[in-house]
C-alpha positions, 0 to 999 in steps of 0.5 A: 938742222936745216931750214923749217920748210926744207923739203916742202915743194910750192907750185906757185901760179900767181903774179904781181905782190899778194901771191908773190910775197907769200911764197917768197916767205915760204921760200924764206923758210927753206921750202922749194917754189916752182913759180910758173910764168906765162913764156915770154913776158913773165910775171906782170911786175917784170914790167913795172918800171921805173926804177930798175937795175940793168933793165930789170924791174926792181919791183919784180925783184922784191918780191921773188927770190928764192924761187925757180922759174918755170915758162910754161903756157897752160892754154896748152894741153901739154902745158896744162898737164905739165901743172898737173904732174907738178901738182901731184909732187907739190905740197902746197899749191898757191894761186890768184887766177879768177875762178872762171880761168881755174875752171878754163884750165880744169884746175879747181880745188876739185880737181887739184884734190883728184889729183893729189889729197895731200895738196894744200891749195891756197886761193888769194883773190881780191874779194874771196870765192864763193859768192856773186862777186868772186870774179871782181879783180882785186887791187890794193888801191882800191880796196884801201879806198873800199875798206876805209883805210884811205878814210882814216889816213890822211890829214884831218882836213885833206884828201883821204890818202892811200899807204907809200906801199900797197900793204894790203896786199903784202898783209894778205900775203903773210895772211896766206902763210899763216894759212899755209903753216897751219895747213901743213901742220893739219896735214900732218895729223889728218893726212889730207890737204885743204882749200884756203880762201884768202881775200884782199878785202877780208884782210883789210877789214881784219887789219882795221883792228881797234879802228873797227873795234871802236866802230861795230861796238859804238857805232862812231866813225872814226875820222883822219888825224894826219900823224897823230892817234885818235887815242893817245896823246901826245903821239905824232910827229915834231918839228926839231932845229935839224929835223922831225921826231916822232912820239910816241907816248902811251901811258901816264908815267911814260908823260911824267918822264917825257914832261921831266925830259923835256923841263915841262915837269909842270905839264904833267901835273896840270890836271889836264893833262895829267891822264891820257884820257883828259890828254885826249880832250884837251890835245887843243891846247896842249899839242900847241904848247909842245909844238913851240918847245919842240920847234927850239930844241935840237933833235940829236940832243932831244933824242938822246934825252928822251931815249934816257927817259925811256920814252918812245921816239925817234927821227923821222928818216928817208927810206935810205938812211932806215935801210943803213940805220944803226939797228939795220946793221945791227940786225944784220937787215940788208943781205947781198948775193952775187947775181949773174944779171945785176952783179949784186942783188941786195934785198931786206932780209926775212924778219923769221928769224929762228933759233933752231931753223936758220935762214938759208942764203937768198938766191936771186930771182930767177930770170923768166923759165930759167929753171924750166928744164931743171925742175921738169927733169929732176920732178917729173923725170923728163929727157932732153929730147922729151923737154925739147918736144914740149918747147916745140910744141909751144907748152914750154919757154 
């Protein structure tokens, strides 16, 4: 069998991460993406630089293989027509333009569904549609300092801190994909296609999980606590002679084997430590008392006493050495494909994994409008002398 979304075509009008993530995981499935870039500079992460590889951003590189580029200049009327012939072949239709530019180009949902009933449109934007303040601009940076995320992340007495990675907008990502699955597998019962509005701070709110929870049924709010977790104890990071360990300990009985691993078979019958719940209470006096013993043992040799104990922990790594970790190569996580302009390019392989639906080899991602031609003469039936009036006219890279 062949990839799971081999033959879905995907017109994909987004830029920078929240967009881009999402249609490369369905490109991941096997579908085919027809990414559309603005002639010249491309979309905005060609330009975001340090670091980059043969002057090419590696940024950009992380979030668009397995596509094809097309250049295209919709604020041309051969340019616009172009998006709305590939809209009448393309399945889905995926885009985080602000609403006021979709109605510029006359390529709101109404429309699009003129066009083609069947087209899945999947609109990604910072704040939703729909409502006074759909024209905001969305950036993760600030719906992490918005949703409360930063509140919570942080040391205890430090200033509130954002994620290493701009996660919301990749969660928003994956929340597009979910939308889009669902979506087709409507369309295959109903016949017809669907709006799907994906907003940055719904998937933000969303991803507060038992955060909020914990704050819309008590009405607490909740605070930072560096590494550690507000309820569970102990879990957090470590100091080891040789470097750091992270625990993660969630249940009594997972306490009992860490106490006996550690020679603190004492601590777990001590009745304030004994549940997690009185852990919790009394994490003042017994996080101390770990933190001394941790600080003279070895971590290689702790590690493997309590990976016997089955207890959760490990070493706290530098991106490198996660990337060509055991389990990484075990997993097979790194893939490599030859690249004409890097030699090689390398990325982290999807985590889809399926057993009837293989993964197809990444290709790389496109140079701005390298597939121009190929895509407007196999899906719309264009000459030589048709795609060369087009790139005259300027519609066309």
């Amino acid at each position: 069998m062949g990839a799971a979304l081999e033959g879905i075509k995907v017109l994909d009008l987004t830029r920078v991460l929240a967009g881009p993530w999402a249609t490369m995981t369905l490109g991941d499935l096997g579908a085919e993406i027809w990414k559309i870039e603005q002639p010249g500079a491309g979309d905005d992460t060609r330009g975001w630089m340090p670091p980059s590889v043969e002057g090419i951003s590696t940024y950009y590189l992380g979030a668009n293989r397995n596509k094809k580029s097309l250049a295209v200049n919709m604020g041309t009327a051969e340019g616009r027509e172009i998006i709305v012939e590939l809209a009448r072949k393309a399945d889905v239709l995926v885009e985080n333009f602000r609403p006021a530019s979709l109605r510029k180009f006359r390529l709101t949902y109404d429309d699009l569904k003129a066009i083609n009933p069947r087209l899945i449109v999947c609109s990604i934007s910072g704040y939703g549609r729909g409502h006074a303040q759909e024209e905001r601009p969305g950036y993760d940076f600030i719906i992490q300092a918005e949703s409360g995320f930063m509140a919570i992340t942080g040391e205890r007495d430090g200033e509130p801190m954002r994620l290493g990675v701009a996660f919301i907008d990749l969660v928003t990502g994956m929340n597009a994909v979910q939308a889009v699955l669902a979506a087709l597998y409507m369309r295959e019962r109903s016949g017809e296609g669907q709006w799907l509005d994906i907003g940055l701070n719904d998937s933000a709110l969303f991803f507060l999980a038992n955060i909020a929870s914990g704050h819309l049924n008590t009405g607490s709010e909740p605070g930072r606590y560096g590494n550690a977790h507000p309820s569970i104890v102990p879990y957090q990071i470590f100091a080891c002679i040789g470097g750091r360990i992270a625990i993660a300990v969630g249940n009594d009985e997972q306490f009992r084997r860490f106490c006996r691993a550690l020679g603190l078979a004492h601590l777990s019958d001590d009745p304030r430590y004994a549940t997690n719940r009185k852990r919790t209470e009394h994490r003042e006096t017994l996080l101390p008392l770990l933190e001394r013993h941790f600080a003279s043992l070895n971590l290689t040799d702790v590690l493997g006493d309590l990976h016997a104990a089955g207890v959760p922990a490990g070493d706290v790594r530098s991106v490198g050495q996660a990337l060509t970790s055991d389990i990484a190569a075990l997993r097979q996580s790194v893939v490599s494909v030859p690249a004409p302009t890097i030699g090689t390019f390398r990325s982290v392989r999807s985590p889809l994994r399926m057993s009837a639906s293989p993964q197809r080899e990444p290709t790389p991602p496109p140079a701005v409008g390298e597939h121009t031609d190929a895509v407007l003469a196999e899906h719309l039936g264009l000459g030589p002398e048709q795609i060369e009036r087009l790139r005259a006219a300027g519609a066309i890279g």
